[in-house]
N, C-alpha and C positions, 0 to 999 in steps of 0.2 A: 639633745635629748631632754634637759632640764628646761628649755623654753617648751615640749611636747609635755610635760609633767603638768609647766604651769599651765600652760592652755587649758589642760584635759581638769586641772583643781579648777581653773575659773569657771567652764563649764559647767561643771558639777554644782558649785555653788549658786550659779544664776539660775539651774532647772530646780535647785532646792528650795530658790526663795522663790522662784514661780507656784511652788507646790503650796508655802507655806501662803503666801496672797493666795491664791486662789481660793484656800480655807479658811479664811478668814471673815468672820460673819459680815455681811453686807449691813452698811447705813442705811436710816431713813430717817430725815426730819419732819417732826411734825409739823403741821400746815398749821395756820391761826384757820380757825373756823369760827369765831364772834359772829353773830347777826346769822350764821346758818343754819337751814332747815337742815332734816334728816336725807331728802336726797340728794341736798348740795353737798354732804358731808362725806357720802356715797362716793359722790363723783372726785371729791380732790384726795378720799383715801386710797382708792384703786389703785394707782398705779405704786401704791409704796406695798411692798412685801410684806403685809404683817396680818395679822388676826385681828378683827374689832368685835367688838359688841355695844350696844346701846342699851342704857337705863335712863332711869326717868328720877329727874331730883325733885325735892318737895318744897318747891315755889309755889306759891301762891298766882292761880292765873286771876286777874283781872281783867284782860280785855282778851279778844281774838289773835291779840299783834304779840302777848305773849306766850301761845301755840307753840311747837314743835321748833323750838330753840335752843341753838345749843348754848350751854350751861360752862362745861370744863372735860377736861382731860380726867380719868381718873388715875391714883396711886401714885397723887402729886406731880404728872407731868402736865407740860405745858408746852406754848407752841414753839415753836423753836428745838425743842432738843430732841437727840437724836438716840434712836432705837434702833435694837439689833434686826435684822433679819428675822420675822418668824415671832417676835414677838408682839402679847395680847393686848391690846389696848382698850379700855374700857373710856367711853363717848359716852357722857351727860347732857340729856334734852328737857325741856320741859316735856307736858303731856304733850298729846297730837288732837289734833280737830275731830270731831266726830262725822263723818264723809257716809258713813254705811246706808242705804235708804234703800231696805228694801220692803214697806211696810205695805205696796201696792202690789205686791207679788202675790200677796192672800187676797183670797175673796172669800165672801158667805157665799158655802155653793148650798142653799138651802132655803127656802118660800118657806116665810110663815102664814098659816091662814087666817083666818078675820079674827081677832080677837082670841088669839092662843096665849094660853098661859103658862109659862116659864114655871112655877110650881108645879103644876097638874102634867107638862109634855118634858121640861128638860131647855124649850128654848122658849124666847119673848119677851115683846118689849115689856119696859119697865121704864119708871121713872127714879130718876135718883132724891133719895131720902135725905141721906146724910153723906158726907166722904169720911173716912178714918184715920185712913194711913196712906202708902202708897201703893196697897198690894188688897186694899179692905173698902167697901162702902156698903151702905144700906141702902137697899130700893124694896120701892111699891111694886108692885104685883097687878095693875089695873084691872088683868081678865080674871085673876083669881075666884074660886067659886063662892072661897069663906073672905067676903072683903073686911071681915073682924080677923083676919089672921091673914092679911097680903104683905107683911114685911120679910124684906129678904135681907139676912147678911150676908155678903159674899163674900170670899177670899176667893181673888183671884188666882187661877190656876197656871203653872208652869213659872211663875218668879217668885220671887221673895226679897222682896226691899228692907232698909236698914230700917229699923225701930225709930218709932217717932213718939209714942206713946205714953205710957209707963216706964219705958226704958227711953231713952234717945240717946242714935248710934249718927258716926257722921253721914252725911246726905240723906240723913232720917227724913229732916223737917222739909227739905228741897224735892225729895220724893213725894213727900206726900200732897206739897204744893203742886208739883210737876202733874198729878193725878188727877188732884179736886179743881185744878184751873180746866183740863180738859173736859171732863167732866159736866163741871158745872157751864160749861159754856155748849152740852152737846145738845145737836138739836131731836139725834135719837139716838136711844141705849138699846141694845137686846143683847142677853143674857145666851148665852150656850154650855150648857152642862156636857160632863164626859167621864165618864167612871165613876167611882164614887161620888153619890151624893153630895158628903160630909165630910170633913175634917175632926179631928177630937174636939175640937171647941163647938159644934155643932153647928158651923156657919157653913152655907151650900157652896161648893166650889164653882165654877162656872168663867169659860172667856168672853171674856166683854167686848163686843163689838157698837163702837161711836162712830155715829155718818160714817156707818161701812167702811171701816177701821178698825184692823183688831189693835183694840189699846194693851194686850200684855205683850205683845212683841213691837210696839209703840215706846213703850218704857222698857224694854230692854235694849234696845236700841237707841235710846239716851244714855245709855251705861247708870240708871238705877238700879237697875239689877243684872242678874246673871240669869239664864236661862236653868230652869229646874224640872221641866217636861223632858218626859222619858223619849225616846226617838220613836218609840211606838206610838206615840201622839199623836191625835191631829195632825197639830202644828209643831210637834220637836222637832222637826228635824229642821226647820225655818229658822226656829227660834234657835236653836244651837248654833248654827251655823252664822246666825247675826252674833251671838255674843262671843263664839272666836275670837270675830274677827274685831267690835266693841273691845274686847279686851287687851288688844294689842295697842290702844289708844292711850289706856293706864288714864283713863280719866273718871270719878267720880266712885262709883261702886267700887271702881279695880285699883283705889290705892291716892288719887289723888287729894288734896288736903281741903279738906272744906273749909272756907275762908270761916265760915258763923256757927263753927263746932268747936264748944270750950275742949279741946285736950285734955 
């Protein structure tokens, strides 16, 4: 009876400590990820049980080769050690390459005729005057009727780039290069108004289109700007949808560090 007693304790004990291993939170070591991209990073996290998320550290990119690299572990771990089950791990990349292109999707659906004028109708070619910023330039007016009064300021409509001006904000002065290089190199400008005139500064609003090329969804999709067209727009619902997805890049506008901005 006393060897039935011990049987039935040993028993009991082995199904206890089966109960207690089997509760017992599950390992995972971290993998070294040095030299990987975000989908490599993807593929060697998968099979470990745990929650990640990625952020973006603030290195300074210098070339293309420093892209979408990973950086470190956060909340001081490192490769090698090991996490419970179910726990969140926070994955440090630099920014990501900018891939998005979708600036041929728009087209002018619109004929100017001989000699319209962008004053007098809303659209028209123009010539460029001066560049400002990255979001501002001056143009001539060629067909205007009073050519004592054919200058145009424009704020371009649906972005808003950082300050280069009177204030300068980072990727201020890269924005507004980013512009006046286009720009000045286009072999034709027309001008397209929509909605208000004017802004409080009294400069005309209007989308710029270069060698049939809308340049404000151009430079939002450089990540100089964010998209600020209502989706009742024209072009918002183009433009929004470019800077989603721009902003998931975390490059330039959206947070990365501009190497030639005193801090």
């Amino acid at each position: 009876m006393k060897k039935i007693y011990r049987l039935v304790y040993v028993l009991i004990f082995v199904a206890l400590l089966c109960v207690v291993t089997s509760c017992k939170p599950k390992q995972n070591i971290l993998p070294d990820l040095y030299g990987n991209t975000r989908a490599q990073i993807e593929k060697k996290m998968k099979p470990l049980n745990v929650e990640y998320g990625f952020y973006f550290t603030n290195d300074i990119i210098e070339s293309s080769l420093d892209l979408d690299q990973f950086r470190r572990y956060g909340d001081g771990l490192k490769a090698g050690d090991i996490v419970e089950d179910g726990a969140y791990i926070r994955i440090y990349t630099t920014v990501l390459p900018l891939t998005v292109d979708r600036v041929s999707e728009v087209k002018m659906d619109f004929v100017l005729e001989e000699n319209q004028s962008f004053i007098e109708t809303g659209k028209g070619k123009v010539k460029l005057l001066r560049c400002v910023d990255g979001d501002t330039a001056h143009f001539i007016d060629p067909y205007a009727k009073d050519q004592t009064d054919n200058v145009i300021k424009v704020r371009f409509l649906g972005i808003d780039t950082p300050e280069s001006t009177y204030e300068v904000d980072p990727w201020g002065k890269e924005a507004s290069n980013f512009t006046s290089n286009i720009l000045r190199n286009a072999r034709e400008i027309i001008l397209e108004a929509e909605g208000a005139e004017y802004d409080s500064y009294g400069r005309r609003l209007a989308f710029v289109w270069v060698d049939g090329e809308l340049l404000n969804l151009i430079i939002v999709q450089n990540a100089y700007s964010n998209s600020t067209a209502p989706l009742s727009s024209k072009y918002g619902k183009i433009m929004m949808e470019v800077a989603i997805e721009v902003k998931k890049t975390g490059r330039r506008f959206y947070g990365e560090i501009d190497p030639n901005y005193n801090y």
